[in-house]
C-alpha positions in Angstrom: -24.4 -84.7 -9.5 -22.5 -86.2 -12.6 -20.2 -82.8 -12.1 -19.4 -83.2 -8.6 -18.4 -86.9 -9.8 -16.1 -85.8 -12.0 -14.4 -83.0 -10.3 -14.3 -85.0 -7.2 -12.9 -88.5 -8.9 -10.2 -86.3 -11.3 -9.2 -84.7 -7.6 -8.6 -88.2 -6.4 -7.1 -89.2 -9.5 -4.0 -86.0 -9.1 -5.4 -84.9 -12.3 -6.1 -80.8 -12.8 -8.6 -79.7 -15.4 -6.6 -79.0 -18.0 -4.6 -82.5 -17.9 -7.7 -84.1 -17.9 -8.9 -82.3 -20.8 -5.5 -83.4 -22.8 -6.0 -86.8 -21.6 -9.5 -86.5 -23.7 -8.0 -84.1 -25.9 -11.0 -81.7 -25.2 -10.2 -77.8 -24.2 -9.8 -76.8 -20.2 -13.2 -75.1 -20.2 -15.6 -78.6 -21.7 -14.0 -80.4 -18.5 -14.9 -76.9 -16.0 -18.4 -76.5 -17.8 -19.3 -80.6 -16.7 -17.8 -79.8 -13.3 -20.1 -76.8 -13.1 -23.0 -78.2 -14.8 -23.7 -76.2 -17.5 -22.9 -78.8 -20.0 -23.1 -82.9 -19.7 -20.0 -85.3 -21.2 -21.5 -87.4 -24.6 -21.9 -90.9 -24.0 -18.5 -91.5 -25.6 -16.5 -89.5 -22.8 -18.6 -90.6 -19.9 -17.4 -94.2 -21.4 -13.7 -92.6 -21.3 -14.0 -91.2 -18.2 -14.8 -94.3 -17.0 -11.8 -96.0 -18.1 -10.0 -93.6 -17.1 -10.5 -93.4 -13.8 -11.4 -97.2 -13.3 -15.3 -96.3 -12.1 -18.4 -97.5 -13.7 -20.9 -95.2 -15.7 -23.3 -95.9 -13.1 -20.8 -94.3 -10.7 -20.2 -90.9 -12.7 -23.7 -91.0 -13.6 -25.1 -91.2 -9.1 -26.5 -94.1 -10.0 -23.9 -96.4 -7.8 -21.7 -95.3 -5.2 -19.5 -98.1 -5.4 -15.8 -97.7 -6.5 -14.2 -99.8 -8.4 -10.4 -100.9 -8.5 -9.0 -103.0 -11.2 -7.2 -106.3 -9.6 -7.7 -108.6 -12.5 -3.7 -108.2 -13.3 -3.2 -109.6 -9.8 -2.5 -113.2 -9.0 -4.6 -115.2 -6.2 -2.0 -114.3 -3.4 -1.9 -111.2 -4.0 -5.9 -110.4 -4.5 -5.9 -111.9 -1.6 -4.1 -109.1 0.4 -6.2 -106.7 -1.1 -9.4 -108.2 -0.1 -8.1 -108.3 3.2 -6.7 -104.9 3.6 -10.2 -103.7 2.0 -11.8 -105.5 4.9 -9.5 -104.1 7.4 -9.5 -100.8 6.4 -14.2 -101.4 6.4 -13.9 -102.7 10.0 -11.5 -100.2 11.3 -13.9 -97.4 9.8 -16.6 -98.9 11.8 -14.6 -99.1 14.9 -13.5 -95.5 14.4 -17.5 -93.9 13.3 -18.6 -95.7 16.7 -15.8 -94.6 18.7 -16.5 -90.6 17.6 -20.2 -91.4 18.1 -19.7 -92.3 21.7 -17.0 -89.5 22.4 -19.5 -86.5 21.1 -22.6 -87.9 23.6 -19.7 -88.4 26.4 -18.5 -84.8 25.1 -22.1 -83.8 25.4 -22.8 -84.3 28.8 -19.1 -83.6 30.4 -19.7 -80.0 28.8 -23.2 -80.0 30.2 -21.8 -80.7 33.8 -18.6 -78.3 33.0 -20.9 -75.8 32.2 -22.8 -75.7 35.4 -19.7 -76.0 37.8 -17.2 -73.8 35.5 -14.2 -75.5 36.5 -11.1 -74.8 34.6 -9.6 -78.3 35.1 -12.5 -80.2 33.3 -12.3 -77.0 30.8 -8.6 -78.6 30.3 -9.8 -82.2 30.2 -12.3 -81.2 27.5 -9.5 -79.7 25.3 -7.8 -82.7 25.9 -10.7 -85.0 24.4 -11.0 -83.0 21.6 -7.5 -82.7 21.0 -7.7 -86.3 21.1 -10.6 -87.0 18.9 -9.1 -85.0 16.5 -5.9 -88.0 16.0 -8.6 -90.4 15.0 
């Protein structure tokens, strides 16, 4: 778990491997053998990789899924706009999760009812559903 935190957070990051590792100043393969699990990162680089990447312990570790982002630089106005564009961008998710939800059971039975008639029109309107789920 701790592994597919760290590769997956460095991706996010931009970092490769070896930058990370000379960000640490550690070799390439101590940064690959964590991703892999063979090896675990001491306390003290778990701590940096924390900083680093502006996460918790808890969050390399599995024990929290949160992320964190650092705002305490920010003044009032401006955490503001972040809270708000962190709410958006949670409703909007929402919307979209319940949106794909209802098109696969809509998909579901149009295919079911395509299926049995074998019309090539509804054949096209399916590609066309698809075509448009996959913009959202």
């Amino acid at each position: 778990m701790i592994g597919e935190r760290i590769r997956d957070t460095r991706e996010k990051n931009g970092l490769t491997q070896a930058a990370l590792a000379k960000k640490l100043g550690i070799s390439r393969s101590a940064v690959n053998a964590w991703e892999l699990g063979v090896s675990v990162p001491s306390a003290q680089y778990l701590v940096e990789l924390s900083r680093l990447f502006n996460v918790s312990t808890d969050f390399l570790l599995g024990l929290d899924g949160k992320e964190v982002v650092d705002i305490s630089g920010l003044d009032d106005s401006e955490k503001k706009v972040i809270y708000f564009l962190i709410d958006y961008f949670n409703n909007v998710g929402k919307i979209v999760r319940n949106i794909n939800i209802q098109m696969e059971a809509d998909f579901d039975i149009i295919k079911k009812e395509a299926d049995k008639i074998s019309v090539e029109a509804v054949k096209r309107v399916l590609d066309e559903v698809l075509a448009m789920k996959e913009l959202i």
